[in-house]
C-alpha positions as a LaTeX table, in Angstrom:
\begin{tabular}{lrrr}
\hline
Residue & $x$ (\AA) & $y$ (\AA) & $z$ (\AA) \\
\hline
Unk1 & $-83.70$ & $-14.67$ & 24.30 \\
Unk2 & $-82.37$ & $-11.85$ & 26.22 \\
Unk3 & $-78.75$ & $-12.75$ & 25.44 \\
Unk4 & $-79.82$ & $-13.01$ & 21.89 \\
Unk5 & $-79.43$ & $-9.81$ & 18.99 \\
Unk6 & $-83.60$ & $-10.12$ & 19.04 \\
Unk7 & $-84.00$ & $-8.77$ & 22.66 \\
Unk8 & $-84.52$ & $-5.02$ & 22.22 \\
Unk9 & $-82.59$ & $-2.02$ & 25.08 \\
Unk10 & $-84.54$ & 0.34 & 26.04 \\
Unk11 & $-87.59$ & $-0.60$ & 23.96 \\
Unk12 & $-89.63$ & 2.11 & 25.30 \\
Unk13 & $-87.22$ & 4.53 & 24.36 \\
Unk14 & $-87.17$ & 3.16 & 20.79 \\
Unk15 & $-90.52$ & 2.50 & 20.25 \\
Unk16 & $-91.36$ & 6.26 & 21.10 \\
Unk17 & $-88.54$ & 7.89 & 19.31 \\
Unk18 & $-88.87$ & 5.27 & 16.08 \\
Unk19 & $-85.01$ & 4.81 & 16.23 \\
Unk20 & $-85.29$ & 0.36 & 16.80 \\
Unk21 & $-81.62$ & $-0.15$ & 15.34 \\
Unk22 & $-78.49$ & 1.38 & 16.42 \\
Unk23 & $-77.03$ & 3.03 & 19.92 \\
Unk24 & $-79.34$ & 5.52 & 22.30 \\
Unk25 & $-77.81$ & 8.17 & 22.98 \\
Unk26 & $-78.99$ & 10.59 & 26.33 \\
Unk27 & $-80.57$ & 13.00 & 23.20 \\
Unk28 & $-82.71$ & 10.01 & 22.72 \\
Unk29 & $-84.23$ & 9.43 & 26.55 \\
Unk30 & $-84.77$ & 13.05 & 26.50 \\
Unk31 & $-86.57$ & 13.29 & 23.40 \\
Unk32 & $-88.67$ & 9.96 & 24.65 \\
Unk33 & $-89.62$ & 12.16 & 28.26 \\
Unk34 & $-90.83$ & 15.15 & 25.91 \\
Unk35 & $-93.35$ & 12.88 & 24.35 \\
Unk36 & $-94.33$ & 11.30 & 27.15 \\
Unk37 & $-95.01$ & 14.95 & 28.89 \\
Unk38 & $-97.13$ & 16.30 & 25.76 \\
Unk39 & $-98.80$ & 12.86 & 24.80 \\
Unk40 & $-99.92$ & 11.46 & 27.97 \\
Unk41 & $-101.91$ & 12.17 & 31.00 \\
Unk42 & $-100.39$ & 9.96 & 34.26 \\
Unk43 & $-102.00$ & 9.38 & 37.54 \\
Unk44 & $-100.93$ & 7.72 & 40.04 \\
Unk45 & $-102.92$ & 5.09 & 42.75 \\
Unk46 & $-101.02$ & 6.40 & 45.96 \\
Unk47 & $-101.75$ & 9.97 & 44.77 \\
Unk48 & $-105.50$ & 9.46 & 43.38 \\
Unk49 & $-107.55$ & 12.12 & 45.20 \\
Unk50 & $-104.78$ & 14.43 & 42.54 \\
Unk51 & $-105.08$ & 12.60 & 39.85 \\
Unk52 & $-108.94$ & 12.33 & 39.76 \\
Unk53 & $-108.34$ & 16.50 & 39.79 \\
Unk54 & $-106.28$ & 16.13 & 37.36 \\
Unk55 & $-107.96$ & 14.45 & 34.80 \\
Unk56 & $-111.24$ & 15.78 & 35.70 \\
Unk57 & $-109.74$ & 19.44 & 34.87 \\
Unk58 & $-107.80$ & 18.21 & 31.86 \\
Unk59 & $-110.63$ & 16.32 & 30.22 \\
Unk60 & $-113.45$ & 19.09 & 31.62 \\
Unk61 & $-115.48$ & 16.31 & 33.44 \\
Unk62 & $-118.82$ & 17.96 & 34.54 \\
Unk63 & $-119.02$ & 20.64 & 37.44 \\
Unk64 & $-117.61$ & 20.62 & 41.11 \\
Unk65 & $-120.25$ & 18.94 & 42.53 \\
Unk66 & $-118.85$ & 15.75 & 39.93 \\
Unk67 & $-115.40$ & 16.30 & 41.31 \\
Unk68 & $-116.64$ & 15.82 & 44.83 \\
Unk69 & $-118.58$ & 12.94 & 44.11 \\
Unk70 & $-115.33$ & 11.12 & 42.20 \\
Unk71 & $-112.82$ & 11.57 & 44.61 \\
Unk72 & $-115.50$ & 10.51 & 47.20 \\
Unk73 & $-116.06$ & 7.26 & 44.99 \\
Unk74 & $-112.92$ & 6.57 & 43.86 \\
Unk75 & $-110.23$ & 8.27 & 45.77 \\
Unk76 & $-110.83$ & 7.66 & 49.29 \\
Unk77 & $-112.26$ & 4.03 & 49.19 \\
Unk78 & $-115.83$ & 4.85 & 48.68 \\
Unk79 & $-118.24$ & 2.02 & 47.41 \\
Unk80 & $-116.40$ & 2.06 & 43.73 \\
Unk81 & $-112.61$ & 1.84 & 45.18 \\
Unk82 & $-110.66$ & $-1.33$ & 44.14 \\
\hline
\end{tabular}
């Protein structure tokens, strides 16, 4: 399959800039990290007592005292931690 003409490059790149035929250019990765930057919110596992800040002051998630109890929870292996 991969050595076939059905296996896609860069399929990420194509799927976010709609181009699924033809040669990428460096225009086209560029254009693909500009979406990605306006369209999604990332966090990361190793980094999650800033990420929980993150989202919680990107999606307005209750008041301080909510902040504190999420990173407690989820952040620094509280009873909820994975």
């Amino acid at each position: 399959y991969v050595q076939s003409e059905f296996c896609e490059s860069n399929w990420m790149v194509r799927a976010l800039t709609n181009k699924m035929v033809g040669p990428l250019a460096s225009e086209d990765v560029m254009i693909a990290k500009e979406i990605l930057k306006r369209k999604c919110l990332i966090g990361l596992m190793d980094r999650m007592e800033e990420s929980i800040v993150r989202f919680h002051a990107y999606f307005g998630f209750g008041d301080a005292g909510d902040l504190d109890c999420a990173v407690r929870n989820y952040a620094n292996g509280g009873d909820l931690a994975n």
